[in-house]
C-alpha positions in Angstrom: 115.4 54.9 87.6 117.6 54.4 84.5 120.3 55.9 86.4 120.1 54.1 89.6 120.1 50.9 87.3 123.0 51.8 85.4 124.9 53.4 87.7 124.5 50.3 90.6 125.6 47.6 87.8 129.0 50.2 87.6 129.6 50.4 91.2 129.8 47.2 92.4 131.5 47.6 96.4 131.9 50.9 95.8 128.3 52.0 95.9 127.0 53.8 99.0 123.4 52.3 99.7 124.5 50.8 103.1 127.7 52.6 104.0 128.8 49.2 105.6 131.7 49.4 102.5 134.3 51.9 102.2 134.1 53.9 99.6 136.8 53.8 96.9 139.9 55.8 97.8 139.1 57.9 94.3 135.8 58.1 94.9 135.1 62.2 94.5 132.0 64.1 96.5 131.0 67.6 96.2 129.2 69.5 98.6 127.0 72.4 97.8 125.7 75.5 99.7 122.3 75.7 101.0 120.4 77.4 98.6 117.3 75.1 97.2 113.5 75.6 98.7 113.3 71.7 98.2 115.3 69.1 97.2 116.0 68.4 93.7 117.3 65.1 92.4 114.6 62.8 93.9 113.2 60.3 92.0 110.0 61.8 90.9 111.1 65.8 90.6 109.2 68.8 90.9 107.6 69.9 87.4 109.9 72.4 86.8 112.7 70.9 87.4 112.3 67.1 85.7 113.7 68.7 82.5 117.3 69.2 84.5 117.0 66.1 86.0 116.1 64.2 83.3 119.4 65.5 81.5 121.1 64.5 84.4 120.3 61.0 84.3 120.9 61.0 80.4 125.0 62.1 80.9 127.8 60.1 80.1 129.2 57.6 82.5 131.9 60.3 83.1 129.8 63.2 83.5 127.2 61.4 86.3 126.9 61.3 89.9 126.4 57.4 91.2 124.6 59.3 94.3 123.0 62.7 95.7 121.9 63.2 98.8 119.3 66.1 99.6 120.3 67.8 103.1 117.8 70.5 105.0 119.9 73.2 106.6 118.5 74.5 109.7 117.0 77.3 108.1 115.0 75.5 105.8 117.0 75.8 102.7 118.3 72.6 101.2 121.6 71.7 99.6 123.1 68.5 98.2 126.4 66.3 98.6 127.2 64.1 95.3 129.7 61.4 94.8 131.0 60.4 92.2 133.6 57.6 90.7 136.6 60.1 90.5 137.6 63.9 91.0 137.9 64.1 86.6 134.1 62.9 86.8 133.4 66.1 89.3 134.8 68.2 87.4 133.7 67.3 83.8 130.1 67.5 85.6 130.4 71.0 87.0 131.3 72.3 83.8 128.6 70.6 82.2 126.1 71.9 85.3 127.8 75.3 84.9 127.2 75.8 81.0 123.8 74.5 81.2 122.3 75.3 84.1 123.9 78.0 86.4 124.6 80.3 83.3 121.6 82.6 82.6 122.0 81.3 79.0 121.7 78.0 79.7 118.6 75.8 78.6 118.3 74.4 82.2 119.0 77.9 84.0 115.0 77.9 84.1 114.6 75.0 86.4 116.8 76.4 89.1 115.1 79.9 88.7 112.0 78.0 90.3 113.4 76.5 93.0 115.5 79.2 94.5 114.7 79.8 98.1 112.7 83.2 99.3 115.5 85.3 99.8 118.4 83.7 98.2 120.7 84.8 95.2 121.3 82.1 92.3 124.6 80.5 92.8 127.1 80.9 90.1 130.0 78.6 89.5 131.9 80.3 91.9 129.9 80.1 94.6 127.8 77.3 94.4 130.2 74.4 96.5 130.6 74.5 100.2 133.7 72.7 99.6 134.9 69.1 97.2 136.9 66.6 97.7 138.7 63.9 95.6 140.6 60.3 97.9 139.3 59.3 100.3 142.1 59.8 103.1 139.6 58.1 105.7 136.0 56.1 106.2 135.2 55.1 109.4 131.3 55.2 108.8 129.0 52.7 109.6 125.6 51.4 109.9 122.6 51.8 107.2 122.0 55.5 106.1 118.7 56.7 107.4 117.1 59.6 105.9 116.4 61.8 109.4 120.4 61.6 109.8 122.3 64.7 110.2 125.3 65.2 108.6 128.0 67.6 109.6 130.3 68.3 106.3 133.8 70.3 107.8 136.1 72.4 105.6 139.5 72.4 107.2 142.5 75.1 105.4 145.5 73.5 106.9 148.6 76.0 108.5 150.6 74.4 106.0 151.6 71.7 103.6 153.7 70.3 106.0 151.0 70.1 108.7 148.7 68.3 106.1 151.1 65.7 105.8 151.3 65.2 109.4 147.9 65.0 110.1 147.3 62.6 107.4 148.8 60.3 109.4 147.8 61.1 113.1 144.5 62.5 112.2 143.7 59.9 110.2 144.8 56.4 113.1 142.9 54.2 114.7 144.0 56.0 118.0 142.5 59.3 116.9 139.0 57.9 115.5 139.0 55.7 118.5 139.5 58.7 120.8 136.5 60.6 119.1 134.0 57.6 119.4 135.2 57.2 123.0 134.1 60.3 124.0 131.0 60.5 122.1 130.2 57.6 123.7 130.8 58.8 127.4 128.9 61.5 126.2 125.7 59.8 124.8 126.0 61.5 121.5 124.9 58.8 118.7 127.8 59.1 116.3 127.9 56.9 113.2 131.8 57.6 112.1 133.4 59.9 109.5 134.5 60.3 105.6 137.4 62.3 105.3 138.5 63.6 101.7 141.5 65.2 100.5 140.5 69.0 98.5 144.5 69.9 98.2 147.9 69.5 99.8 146.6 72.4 102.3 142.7 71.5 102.5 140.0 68.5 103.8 136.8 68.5 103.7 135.1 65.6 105.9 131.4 64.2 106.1 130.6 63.1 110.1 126.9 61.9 110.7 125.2 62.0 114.0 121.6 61.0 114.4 119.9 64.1 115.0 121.5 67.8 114.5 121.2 68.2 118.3 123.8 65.2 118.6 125.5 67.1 116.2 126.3 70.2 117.6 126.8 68.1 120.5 129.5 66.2 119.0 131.1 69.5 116.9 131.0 70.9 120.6 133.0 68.3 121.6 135.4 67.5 119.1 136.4 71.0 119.4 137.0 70.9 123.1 138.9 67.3 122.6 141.3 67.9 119.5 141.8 71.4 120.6 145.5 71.2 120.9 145.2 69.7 117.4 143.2 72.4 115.6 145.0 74.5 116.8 148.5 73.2 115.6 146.6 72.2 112.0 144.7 74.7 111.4 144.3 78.3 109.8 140.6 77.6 109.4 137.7 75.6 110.0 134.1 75.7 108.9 131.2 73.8 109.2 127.8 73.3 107.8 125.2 71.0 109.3 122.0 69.5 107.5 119.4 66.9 108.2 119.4 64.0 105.0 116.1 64.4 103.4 116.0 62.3 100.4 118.7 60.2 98.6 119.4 59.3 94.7 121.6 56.9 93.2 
């Protein structure tokens, strides 16, 4: 609560409640790997994990997210995406997270011992992220967010710097974001637009949301098959995790 009151009087346009705004172009947004048996930063917490939480919401301005979002992979496990005002604010909360939570040593590590899924190893701060990103290079999203969405996030490792630079400004047109909503149109999918973020000069990470994770392996099918020539020329890698928005804090 004292977060989402703070935090909202901060934002101003830049906050995310209806995704009918762009987000800031230094907005920053990490994505983590699925590793959670429920979702964590929600308004009223788990027992054993309210003491994290709580800390969270007592950080600095520059050590706070202004939203997370609780996503539930296919398989059940959950993993979060978290904005925040800038890329420095990321990182100065990752090394906070890292020290006191991830570390065994750490007088928080206790709360994520709890809520580890059946099966799964405790992410260090190595390998908790999927991927982060810091500008916003593109927002073509639109609509209210419903929680029931899915949301595909994409890392992309680019050939080279050189081909970053081009796609920055062909993969990023109104020809090419027409051309995708075009065809998932044709194709029925119900596509709600993209965010795509800048990791490094060789890297992207990008946030597309569909409205169910059938439309959106329908519509990673697809995009595949239409900027194939494009991938192709771009791209050294490409990977993808898809999750269904569960619950959402600001």
């Amino acid at each position: 609560v004292q977060m989402r009151a703070t935090m909202a009087a901060r934002r101003g346009v830049r906050r995310l409640s209806t995704l009918l705004s762009p987000v800031d172009d230094q907005t920053a947004m990490i994505v983590g790997r699925p590793f959670w048996r429920y979702p964590l930063a929600v308004a009223k917490p788990e027992p054993g994990m309210r003491p994290l939480m709580d800390a969270i919401t007592a950080l600095p301005l520059d050590r706070r997210p202004f939203r997370i979002v609780s996503h539930e992979a296919e398989d059940g496990r959950v993993f979060n995406s978290t904005f925040f005002e800038s890329d420095a604010h990321a990182s100065e909360f990752l090394e906070w997270y890292d020290t006191h939570a991830l570390q065994p040593t750490g007088e928080f590590h206790r709360c994520l011992t709890g809520a580890i899924a059946p099966g799964t190893q405790l992410p260090t701060g190595a390998t908790l992220l999927f991927g982060r990103g810091g500008g916003v290079l593109d927002d073509t999203r639109f609509g209210e967010y419903q929680l029931g969405m899915a949301v595909r996030f994409s890392l992309a490792s680019f050939r080279s710097a050189k081909e970053e630079r081009q796609a920055a400004v062909s993969g990023t047109s109104a020809a090419f974001e027409q051309r995708i909503a075009d065809a998932m149109a044709r194709e029925g999918i119900a596509y709600f637009g993209r965010l795509v973020m800048r990791v490094d000069t060789t890297r992207w990470i990008t946030m597309s949301r569909y409205g169910s994770l059938a439309e959106a392996h329908a519509g990673t099918a697809l995009v595949r098959v239409l900027c194939a020539d494009e991938m192709q020329r771009w791209f050294s890698s490409y990977e993808t995790i898809l999750g269904t928005a569960s619950r959402l804090l600001d």
